[in-house]
C-alpha positions as CSV (number, residue, x, y, z in Angstrom):
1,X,22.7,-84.5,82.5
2,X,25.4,-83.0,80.4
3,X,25.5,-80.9,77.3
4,X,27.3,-82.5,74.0
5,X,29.9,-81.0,72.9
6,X,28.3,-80.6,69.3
7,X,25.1,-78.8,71.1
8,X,27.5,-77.0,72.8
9,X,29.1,-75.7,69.8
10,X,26.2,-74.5,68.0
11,X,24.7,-72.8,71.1
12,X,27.7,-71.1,71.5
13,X,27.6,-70.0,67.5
14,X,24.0,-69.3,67.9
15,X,24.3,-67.0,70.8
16,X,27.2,-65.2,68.8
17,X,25.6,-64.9,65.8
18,X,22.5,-63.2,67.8
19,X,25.0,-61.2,69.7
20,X,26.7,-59.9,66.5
21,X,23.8,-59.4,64.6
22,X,21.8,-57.5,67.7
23,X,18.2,-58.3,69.1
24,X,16.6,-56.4,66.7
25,X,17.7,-57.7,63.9
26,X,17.0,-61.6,64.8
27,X,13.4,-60.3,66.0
28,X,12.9,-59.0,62.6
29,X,14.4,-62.3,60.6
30,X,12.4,-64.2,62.7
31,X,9.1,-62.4,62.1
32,X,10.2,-62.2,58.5
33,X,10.6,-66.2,58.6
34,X,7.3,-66.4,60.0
35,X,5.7,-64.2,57.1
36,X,8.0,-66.3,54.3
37,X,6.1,-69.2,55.7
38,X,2.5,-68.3,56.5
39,X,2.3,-65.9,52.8
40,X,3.8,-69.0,51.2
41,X,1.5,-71.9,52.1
42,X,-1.6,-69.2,51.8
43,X,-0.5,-68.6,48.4
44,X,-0.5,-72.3,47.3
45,X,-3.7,-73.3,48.7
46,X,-7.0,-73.7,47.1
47,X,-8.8,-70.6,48.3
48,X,-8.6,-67.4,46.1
49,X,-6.5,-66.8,43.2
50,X,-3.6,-69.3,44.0
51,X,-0.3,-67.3,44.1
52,X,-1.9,-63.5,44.9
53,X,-1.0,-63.8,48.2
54,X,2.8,-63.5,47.1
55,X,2.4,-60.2,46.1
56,X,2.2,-59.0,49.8
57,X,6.3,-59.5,49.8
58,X,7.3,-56.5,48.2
59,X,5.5,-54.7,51.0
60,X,6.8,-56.7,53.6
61,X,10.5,-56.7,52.1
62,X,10.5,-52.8,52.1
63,X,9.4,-52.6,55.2
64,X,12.2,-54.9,56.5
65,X,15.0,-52.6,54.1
66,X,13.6,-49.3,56.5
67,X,13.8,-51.6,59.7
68,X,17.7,-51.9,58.7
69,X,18.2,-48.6,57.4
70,X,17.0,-47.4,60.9
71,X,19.5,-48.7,63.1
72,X,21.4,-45.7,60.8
73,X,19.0,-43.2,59.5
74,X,16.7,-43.1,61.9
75,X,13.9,-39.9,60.6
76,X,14.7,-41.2,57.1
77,X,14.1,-44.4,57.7
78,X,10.9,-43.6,59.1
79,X,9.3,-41.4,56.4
80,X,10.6,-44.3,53.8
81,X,8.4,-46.5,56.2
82,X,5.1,-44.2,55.9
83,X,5.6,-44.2,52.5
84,X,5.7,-47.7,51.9
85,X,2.8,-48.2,54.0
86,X,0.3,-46.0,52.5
87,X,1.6,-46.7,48.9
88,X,1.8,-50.4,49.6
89,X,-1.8,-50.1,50.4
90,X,-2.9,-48.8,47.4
91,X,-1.5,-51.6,45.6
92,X,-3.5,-53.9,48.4
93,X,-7.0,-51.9,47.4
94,X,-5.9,-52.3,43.2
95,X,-4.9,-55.9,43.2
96,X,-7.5,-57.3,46.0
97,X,-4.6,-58.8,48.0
98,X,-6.0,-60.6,50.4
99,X,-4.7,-59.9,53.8
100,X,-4.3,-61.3,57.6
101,X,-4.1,-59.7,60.9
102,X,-1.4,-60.4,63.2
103,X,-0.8,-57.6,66.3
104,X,-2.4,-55.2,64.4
105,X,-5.4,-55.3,61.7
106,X,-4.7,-56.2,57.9
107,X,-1.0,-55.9,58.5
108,X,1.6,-59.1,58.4
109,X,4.0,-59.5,61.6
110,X,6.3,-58.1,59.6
111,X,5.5,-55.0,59.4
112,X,4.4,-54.8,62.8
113,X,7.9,-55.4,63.9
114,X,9.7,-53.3,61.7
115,X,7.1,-50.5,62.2
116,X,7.9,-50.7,66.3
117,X,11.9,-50.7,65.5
118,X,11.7,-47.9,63.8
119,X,9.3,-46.0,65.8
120,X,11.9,-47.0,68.9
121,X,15.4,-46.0,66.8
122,X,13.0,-42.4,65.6
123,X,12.4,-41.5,69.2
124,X,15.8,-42.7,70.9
125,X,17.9,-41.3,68.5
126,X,16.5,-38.1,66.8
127,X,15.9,-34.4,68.2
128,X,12.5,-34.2,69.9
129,X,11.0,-32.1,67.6
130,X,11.9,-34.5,64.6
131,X,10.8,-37.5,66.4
132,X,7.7,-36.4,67.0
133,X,6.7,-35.2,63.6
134,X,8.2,-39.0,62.3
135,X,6.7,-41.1,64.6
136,X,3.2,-38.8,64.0
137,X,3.6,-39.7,60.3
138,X,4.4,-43.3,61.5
139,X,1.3,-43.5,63.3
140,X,-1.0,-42.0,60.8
141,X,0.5,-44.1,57.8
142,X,-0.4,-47.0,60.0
143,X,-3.9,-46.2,60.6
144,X,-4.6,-45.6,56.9
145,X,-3.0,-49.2,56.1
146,X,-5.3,-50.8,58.9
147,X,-8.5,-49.0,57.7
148,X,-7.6,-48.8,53.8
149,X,-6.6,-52.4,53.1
150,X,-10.2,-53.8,54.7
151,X,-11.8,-55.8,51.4
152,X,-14.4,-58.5,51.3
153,X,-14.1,-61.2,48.5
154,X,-15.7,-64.0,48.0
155,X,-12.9,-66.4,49.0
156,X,-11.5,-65.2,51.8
157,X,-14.9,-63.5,53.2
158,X,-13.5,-60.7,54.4
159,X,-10.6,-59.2,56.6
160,X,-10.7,-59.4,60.7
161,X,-10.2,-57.1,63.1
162,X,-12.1,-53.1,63.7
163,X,-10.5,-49.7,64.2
164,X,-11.1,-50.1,67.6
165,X,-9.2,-52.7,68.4
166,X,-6.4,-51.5,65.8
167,X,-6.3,-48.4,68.3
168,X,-6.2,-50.6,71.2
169,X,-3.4,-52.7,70.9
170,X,-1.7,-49.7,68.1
171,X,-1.7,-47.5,71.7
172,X,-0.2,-50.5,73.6
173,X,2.8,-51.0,71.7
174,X,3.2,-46.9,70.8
175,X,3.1,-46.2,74.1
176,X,5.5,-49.8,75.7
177,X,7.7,-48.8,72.6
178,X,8.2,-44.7,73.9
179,X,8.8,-46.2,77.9
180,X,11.6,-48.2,76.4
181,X,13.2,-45.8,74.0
182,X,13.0,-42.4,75.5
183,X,14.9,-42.8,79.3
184,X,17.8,-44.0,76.6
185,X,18.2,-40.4,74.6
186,X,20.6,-39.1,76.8
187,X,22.9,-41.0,78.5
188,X,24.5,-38.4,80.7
189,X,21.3,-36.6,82.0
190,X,19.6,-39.9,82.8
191,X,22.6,-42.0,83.7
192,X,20.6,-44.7,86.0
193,X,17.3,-45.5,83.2
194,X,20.3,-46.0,80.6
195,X,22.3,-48.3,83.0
196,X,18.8,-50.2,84.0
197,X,18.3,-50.2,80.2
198,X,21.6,-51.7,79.5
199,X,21.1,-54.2,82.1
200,X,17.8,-55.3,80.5
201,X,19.6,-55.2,77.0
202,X,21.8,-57.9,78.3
203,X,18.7,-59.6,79.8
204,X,17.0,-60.1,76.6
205,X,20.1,-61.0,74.8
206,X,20.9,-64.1,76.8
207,X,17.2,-65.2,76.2
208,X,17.1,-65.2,72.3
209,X,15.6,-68.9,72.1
210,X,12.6,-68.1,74.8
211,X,11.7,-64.5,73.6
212,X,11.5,-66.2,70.0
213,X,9.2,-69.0,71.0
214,X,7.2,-66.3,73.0
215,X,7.2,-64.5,70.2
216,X,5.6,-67.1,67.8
217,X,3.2,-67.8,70.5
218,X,1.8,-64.2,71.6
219,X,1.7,-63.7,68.1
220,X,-1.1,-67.1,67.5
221,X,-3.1,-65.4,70.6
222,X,-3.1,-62.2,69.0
223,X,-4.6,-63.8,66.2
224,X,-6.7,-66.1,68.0
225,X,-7.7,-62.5,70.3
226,X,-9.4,-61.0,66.4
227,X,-10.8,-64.1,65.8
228,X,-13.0,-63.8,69.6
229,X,-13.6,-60.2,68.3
230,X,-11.7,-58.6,72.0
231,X,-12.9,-61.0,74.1
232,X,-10.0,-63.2,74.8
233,X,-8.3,-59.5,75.9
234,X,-8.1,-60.2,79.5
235,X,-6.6,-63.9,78.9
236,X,-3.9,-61.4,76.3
237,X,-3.3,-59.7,79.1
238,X,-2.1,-62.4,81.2
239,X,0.0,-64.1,78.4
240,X,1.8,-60.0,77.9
241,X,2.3,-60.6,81.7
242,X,3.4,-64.6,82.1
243,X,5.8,-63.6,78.6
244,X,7.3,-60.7,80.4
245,X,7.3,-62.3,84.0
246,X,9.5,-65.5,81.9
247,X,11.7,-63.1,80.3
248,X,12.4,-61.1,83.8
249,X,13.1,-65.1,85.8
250,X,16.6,-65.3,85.6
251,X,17.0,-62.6,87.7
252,X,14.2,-64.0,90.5
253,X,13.5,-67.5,88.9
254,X,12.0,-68.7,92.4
255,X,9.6,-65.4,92.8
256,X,8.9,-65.3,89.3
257,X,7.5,-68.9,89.0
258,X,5.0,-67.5,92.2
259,X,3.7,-64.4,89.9
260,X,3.3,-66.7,86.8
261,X,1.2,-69.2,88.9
262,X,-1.0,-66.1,90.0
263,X,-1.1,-64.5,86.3
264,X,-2.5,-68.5,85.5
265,X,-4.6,-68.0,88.3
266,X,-6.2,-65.0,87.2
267,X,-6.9,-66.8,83.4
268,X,-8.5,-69.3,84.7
269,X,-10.8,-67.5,86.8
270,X,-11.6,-64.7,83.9
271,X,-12.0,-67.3,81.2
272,X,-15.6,-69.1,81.8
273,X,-17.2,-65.4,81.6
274,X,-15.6,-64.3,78.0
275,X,-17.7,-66.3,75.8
276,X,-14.9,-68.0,73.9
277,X,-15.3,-70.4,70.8
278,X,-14.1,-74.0,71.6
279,X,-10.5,-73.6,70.4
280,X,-9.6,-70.4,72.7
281,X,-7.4,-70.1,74.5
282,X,-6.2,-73.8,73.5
283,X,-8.1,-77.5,73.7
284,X,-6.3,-78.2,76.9
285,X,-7.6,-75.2,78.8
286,X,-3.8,-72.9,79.1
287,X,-2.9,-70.6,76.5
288,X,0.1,-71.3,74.6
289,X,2.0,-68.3,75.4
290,X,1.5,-68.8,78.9
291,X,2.6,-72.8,78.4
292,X,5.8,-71.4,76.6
293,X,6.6,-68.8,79.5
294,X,6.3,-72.1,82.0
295,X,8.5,-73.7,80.6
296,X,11.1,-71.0,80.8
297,X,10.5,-70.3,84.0
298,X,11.0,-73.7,85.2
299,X,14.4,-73.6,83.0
300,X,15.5,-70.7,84.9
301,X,14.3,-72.1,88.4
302,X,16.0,-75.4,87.7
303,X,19.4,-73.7,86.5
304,X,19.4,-71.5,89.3
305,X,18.5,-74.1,92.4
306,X,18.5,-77.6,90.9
307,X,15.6,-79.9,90.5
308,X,15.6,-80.9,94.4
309,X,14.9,-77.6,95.4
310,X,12.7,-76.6,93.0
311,X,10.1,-79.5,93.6
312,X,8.1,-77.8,95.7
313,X,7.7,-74.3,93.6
314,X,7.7,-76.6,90.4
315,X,4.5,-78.7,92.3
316,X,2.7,-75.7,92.8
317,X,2.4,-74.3,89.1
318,X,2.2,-78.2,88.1
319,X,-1.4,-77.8,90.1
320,X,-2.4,-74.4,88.9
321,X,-2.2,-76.3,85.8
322,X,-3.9,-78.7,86.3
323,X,-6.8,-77.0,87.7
324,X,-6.9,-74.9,84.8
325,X,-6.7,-78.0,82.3
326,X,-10.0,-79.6,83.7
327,X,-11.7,-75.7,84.3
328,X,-11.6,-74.4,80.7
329,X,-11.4,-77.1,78.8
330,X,-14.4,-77.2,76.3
331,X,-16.3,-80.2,75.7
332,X,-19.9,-80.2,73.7
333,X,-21.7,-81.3,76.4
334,X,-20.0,-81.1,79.9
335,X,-18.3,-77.3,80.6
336,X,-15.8,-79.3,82.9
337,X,-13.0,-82.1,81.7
338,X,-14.0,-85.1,83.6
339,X,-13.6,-87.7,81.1
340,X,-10.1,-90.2,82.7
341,X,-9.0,-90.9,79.0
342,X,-8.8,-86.7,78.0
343,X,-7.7,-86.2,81.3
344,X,-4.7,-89.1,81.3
345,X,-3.5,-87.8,77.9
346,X,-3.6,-84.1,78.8
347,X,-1.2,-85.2,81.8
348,X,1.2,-87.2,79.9
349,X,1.3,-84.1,77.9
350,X,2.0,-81.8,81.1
351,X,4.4,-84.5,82.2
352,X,6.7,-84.5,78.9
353,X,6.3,-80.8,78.7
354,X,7.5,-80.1,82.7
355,X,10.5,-83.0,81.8
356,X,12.0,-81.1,78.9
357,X,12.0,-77.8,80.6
358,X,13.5,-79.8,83.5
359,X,16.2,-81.1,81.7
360,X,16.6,-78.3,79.9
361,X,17.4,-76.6,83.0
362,X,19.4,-78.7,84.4
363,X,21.8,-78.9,81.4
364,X,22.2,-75.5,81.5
365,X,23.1,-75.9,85.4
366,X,25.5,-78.3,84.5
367,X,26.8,-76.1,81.7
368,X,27.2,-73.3,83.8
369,X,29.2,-75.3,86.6
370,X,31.8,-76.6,83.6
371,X,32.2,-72.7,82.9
372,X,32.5,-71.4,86.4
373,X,35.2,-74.1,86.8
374,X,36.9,-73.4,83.8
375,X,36.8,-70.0,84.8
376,X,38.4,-70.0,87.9
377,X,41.3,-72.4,86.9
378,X,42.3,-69.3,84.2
379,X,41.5,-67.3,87.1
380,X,43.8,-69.1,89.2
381,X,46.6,-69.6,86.1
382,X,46.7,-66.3,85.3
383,X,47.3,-65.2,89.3
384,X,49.6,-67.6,89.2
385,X,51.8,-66.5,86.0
386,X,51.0,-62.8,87.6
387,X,53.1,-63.6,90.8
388,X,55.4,-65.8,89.1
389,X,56.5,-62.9,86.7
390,X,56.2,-60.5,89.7
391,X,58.5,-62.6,91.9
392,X,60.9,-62.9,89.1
393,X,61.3,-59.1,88.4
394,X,61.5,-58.9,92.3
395,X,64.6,-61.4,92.4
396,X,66.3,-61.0,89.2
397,X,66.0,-57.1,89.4
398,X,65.8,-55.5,93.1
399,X,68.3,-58.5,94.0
400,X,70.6,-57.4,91.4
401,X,70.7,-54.2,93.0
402,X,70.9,-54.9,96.7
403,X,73.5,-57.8,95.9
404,X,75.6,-54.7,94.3
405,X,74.7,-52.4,97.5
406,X,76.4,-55.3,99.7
407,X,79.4,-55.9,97.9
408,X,80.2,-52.5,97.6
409,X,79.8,-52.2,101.9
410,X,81.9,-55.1,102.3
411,X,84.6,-53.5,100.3
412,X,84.5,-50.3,102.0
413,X,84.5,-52.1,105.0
414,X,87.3,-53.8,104.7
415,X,89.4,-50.7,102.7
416,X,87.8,-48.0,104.7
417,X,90.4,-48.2,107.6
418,X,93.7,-48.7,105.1
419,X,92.6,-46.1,102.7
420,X,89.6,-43.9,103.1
421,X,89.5,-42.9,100.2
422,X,88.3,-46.6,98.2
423,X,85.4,-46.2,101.1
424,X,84.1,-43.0,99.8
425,X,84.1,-43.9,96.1
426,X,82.2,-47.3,97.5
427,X,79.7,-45.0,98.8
428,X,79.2,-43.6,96.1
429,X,78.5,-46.8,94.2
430,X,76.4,-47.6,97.0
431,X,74.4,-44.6,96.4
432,X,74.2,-45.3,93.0
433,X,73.0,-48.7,92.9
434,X,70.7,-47.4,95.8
435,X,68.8,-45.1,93.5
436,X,68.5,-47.8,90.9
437,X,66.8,-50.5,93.2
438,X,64.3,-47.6,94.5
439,X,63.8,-47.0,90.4
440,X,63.4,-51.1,90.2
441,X,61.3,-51.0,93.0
442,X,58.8,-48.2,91.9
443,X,58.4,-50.1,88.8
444,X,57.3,-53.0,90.5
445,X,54.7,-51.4,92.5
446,X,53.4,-49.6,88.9
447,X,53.1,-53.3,88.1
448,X,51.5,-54.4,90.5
449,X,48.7,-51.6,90.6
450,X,48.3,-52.4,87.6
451,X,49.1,-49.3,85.7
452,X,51.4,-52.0,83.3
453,X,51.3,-55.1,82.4
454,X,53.2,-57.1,85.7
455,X,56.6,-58.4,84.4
456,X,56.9,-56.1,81.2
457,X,57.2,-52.4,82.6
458,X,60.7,-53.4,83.6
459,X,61.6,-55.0,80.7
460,X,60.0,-52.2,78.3
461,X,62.5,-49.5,80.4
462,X,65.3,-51.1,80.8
463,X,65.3,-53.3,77.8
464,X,65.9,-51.9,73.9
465,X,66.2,-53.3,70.3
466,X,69.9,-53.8,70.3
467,X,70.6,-56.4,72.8
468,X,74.4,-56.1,72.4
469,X,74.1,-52.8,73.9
470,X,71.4,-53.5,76.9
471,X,74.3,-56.3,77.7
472,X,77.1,-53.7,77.7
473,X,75.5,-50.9,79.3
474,X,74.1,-54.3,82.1
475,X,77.9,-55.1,82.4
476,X,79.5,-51.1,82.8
477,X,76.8,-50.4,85.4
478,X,77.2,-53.9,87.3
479,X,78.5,-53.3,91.2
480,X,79.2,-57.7,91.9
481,X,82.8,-56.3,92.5
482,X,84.3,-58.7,90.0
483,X,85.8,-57.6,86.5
484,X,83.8,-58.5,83.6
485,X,85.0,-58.7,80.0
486,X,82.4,-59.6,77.0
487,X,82.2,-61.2,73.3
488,X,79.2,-60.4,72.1
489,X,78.5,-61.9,68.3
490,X,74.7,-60.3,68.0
491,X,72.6,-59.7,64.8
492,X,70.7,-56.3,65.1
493,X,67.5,-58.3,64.4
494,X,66.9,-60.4,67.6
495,X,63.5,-61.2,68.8
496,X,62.6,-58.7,71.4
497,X,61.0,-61.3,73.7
498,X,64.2,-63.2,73.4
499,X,66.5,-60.3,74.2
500,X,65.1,-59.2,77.2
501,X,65.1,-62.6,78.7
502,X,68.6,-63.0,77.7
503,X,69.8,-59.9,79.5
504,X,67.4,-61.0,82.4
505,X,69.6,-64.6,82.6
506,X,72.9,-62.4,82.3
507,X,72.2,-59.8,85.3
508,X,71.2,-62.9,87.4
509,X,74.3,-64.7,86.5
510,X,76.4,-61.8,87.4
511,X,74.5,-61.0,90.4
512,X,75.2,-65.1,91.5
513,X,78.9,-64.1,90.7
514,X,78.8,-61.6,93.6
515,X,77.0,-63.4,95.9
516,X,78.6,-66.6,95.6
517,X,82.0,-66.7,93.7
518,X,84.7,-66.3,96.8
519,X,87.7,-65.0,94.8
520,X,86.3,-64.4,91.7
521,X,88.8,-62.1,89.9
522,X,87.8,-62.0,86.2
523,X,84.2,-63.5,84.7
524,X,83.5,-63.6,81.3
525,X,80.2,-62.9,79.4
526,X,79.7,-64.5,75.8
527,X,76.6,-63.8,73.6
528,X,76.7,-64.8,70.2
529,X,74.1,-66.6,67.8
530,X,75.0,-69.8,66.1
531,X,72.4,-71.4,64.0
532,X,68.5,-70.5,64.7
533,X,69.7,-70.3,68.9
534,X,70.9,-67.4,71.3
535,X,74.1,-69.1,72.9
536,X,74.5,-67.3,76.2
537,X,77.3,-68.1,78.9
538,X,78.7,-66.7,82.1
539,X,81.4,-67.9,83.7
540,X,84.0,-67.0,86.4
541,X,87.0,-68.3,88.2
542,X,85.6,-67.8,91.7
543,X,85.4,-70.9,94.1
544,X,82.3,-71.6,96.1
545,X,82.1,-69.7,99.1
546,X,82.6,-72.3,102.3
547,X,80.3,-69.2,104.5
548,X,76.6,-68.6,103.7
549,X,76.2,-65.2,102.0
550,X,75.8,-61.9,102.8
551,X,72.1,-61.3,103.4
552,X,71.4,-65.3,102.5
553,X,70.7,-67.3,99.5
554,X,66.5,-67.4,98.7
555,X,67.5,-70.6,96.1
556,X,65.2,-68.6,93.6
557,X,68.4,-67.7,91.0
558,X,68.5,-70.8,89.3
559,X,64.5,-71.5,89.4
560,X,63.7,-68.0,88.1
561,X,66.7,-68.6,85.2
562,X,65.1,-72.2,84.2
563,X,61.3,-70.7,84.1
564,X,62.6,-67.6,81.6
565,X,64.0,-70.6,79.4
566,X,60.9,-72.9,79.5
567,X,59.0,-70.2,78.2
568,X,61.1,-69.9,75.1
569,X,61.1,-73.3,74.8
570,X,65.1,-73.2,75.6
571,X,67.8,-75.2,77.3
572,X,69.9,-73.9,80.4
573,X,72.9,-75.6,82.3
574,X,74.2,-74.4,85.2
575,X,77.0,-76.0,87.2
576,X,80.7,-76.2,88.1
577,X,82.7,-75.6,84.8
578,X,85.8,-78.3,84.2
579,X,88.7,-75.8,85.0
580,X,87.2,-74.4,88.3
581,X,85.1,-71.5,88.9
582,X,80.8,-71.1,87.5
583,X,79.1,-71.8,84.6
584,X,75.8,-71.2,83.0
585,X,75.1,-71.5,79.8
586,X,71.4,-71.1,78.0
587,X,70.6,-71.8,74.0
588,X,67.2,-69.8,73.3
589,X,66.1,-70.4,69.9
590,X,65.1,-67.3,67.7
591,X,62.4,-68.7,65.9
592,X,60.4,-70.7,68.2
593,X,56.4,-71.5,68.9
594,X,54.4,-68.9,70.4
């Protein structure tokens, strides 16, 4: 099963959007989605004074604005935040605002959210002494909200949820929120917790969709946890545990679909002695979170293994399931599911639910194979084009040099007994031309360690602005033992790319002159611009040598040449000009496609 290419795209925008926006940010929208939603449709029914309920929004907006300001101002942000709080509760005790409970008593899931980002930003990124006294007025303006907005009215019959277990779960996420946040303070004292940390950060980022639907879920069971008055907290437990054990899967999806069987496990078994109502955990026995966090560990199992291989694993959970289905299911007058109707729906359900996460995951496996291939063919491309470029610097460069090294040597050996003195100033060309190939050379190994860019360092040294005077200075320093006269016709304003190409195809034509023009006495080098094109040409009035070269022929001159052209979408020719002797000509255009 493949991915569209539409899903694809808005996955891909998703993701990004996420990415830029940052995890705490889309936590917060979402919970502020959430609250838009729930505040709404409580404000429109029939119960209470319809629309009072929209007056909790100026609460939970402000709360949202010192969320944001936060991720800047951290202290600032948080006294803004105790303000709001305790004055927004006043304005809850004047008005009678009814209110709901989510993770914590009398407060939306809003606040809750915003409340733990800033409480995280307060202790990661102020001085200890600061944090401590923010995050103690953080906690205390909390406390008075939970206790202070507690009113009874005759249409909503009161608020849920006690001090007690306000404390309770208030100490679980203070103290989750501080294990997370503080390690992080100092990144060169405690250089390992902030690398686990960033490693984790990247976790959760690539998980947006599952942490959002665990999210909505933990945040029903908190509700659902008030409603039992603490004693669904063990079955909480488990869902904190099967949420975080999902979260964690990609990195262990086979061992992690083990634990979340045994945290199932371990609900089942605890639930018969809670003394739950008939809609706790859920009608079909498993709590929702802990459905959710199924789900994405069978995604992550799948996408990691394939379906074949994950049978077995995905039987095994598939059973705990089950066995918790026909367990805790509540009927009137039986404690155990044993009706075949109930029981054949509730499987059908299982079976839909365990065939989405399946295809799920195996989209994303197929996904991922598309993008590992795709990856390794630029891999591949871009080795290629790396020892393409390095292979033409190597011939059109080091070659020069050499060729220039072995003309000179064949010139003092064939003057040095006649007149010693031509062989001395050869060596000394020799030496020359000697201490430019080492220079080429050392170029090409900074290349090629990567200390610049392969194919460029050579150009960016030996390459200026003013190509008319790269080709003269090319032409004065050649050793091909042939004399060389120019007419150069060059704007001041050519295209730097197309410049150092150009002098690139005239060193290798001159080299070629060297190496293969047998009684070459004069060669010629035009450059001149005529129309929106670089006209270059090199010619001599050798003839083509009957004996193989000195040192050999690789064949890689004219290949090199032709590739330099292609990439400027240009023309060469190269071949035997009409009057005797060498062509080649090349037409690079000035203003071509990138």
């Amino acid at each position: 099963m493949t991915v569209g290419p539409s899903q694809n795209k808005f996955y891909a925008r998703a993701g990004s959007l996420a990415r830029r926006l940052g995890m705490p940010t889309v936590v917060l929208l979402a919970a502020l989605a959430f609250d838009l939603f729930f505040v709404t449709d409580a404000a429109l029914d029939d119960t209470g004074p319809r629309g009072i309920d929209l007056l909790l929004f100026p609460g939970i907006f402000g709360m949202v604005f010192c969320a944001l300001w936060a991720q800047k101002r951290a202290a600032v942000a948080a006294v803004a935040a105790s303000v709001v709080l305790v004055a927004y509760t006043l304005v809850v005790r004047y008005f009678t605002i009814p209110t709901y409970s989510s993770v914590l008593a009398h407060l939306s899931i809003t606040e809750v959210v915003a409340g733990v980002e800033i409480l995280f930003y307060a202790a990661r990124r102020t001085r200890p002494g600061v944090a401590a006294a923010v995050i103690s007025g953080l906690v205390l303006a909390t406390l008075t909200a939970v206790s202070g907005r507690y009113t009874y009215n005759y249409y909503s019959g009161g608020s849920g949820g006690t001090m007690a277990q306000a404390l309770l779960f208030g100490g679980i996420l203070l103290g989750g929120t501080l294990v997370f946040a503080i390690p992080g303070r100092d990144r060169t004292a405690n250089p390992k917790s902030y690398e686990k940390l960033q490693k984790l950060n990247k976790l959760v980022m690539g998980q947006w969709p599952l942490i959002g639907m665990l999210g909505i879920a933990l945040i029903l069971e908190f509700g659902f946890t008030y409603a039992s008055g603490a004693h669904g907290l063990p079955i909480l437990v488990c869902s904190i545990a099967a949420a975080i054990i999902a979260v964690a899967a990609p990195r262990r999806p086979a061992d992690a679909i083990i634990a979340l069987a045994a945290a199932m496990v371990l609900s089942t078994l605890v639930t018969p002695f809670l003394r739950l109502g008939y809609d706790y955990p859920l009608p079909g026995g498993v709590p929702g979170t802990q459905i959710v966090a199924g789900m994405g560990v069978v995604v992550a199992l799948v996408r990691a293994v394939g379906p074949a291989k994950a049978m077995p694993r995905l039987a095994v959970l598939s059973g705990v399931v089950a066995v918790s289905s026909i367990l805790n299911t509540k009927r009137p007058t039986s404690r155990l599911m044993t009706d075949p109707d109930d029981i054949a729906g509730y499987a059908v359900m299982a079976l839909l639910l365990l065939g989405i996460a399946v295809a799920v995951g195996a989209a994303l496996r197929s996904r991922d194979s598309e993008r590992t291939q795709v990856i390794q063919s630029a891999i591949s491309d871009a080795q290629t084009s790396e020892r393409m470029a390095l292979a033409r610097e190597l011939h059109d460069v080091v070659a020069h040099h050499v060729t220039g090294i072995v003309v000179q040597a064949q010139a003092a050996k064939l003057m040095g007994e006649k007149n010693p003195r031509v062989a001395v100033e050869a060596m000394g060309r020799i030496e020359d031309a000697g201490v430019e190939a080492l220079a080429a050379m050392r170029r090409l190994v900074r290349s090629m360690r990567g200390d610049a860019p392969a194919g460029s360092s050579e150009f960016s040294e030996q390459a200026t602005t003013d190509l008319a005077a790269d080709l003269r200075a090319l032409i004065e320093r050649s050793n091909h033992g042939v004399k060389t006269s120019m007419r150069l016709e060059l704007p001041p304003n050519v295209p730097h790319e197309v410049g150092r190409s150009a002098l690139r195809l005239v060193q290798e034509s001159l080299t070629n002159v060297g190496k293969h023009a047998s009684g070459a006495k004069e060669t010629l080098v035009i450059a001149e611009v005529s129309g929106t094109e670089l006209h270059l040409q090199v010619t001599d009035d050798g003839r083509e040598q009957e004996h193989r070269p000195a040192g050999g022929s690789g064949g890689y001159g004219l290949i090199g040449m032709r590739e330099r052209v292609a990439l400027l979408n240009g023309r060469l020719s190269a071949g035997r000009a009409p009057g005797g002797g060498w062509r080649v000509e090349a037409w690079l255009p000035l203003e071509g496609e990138e």
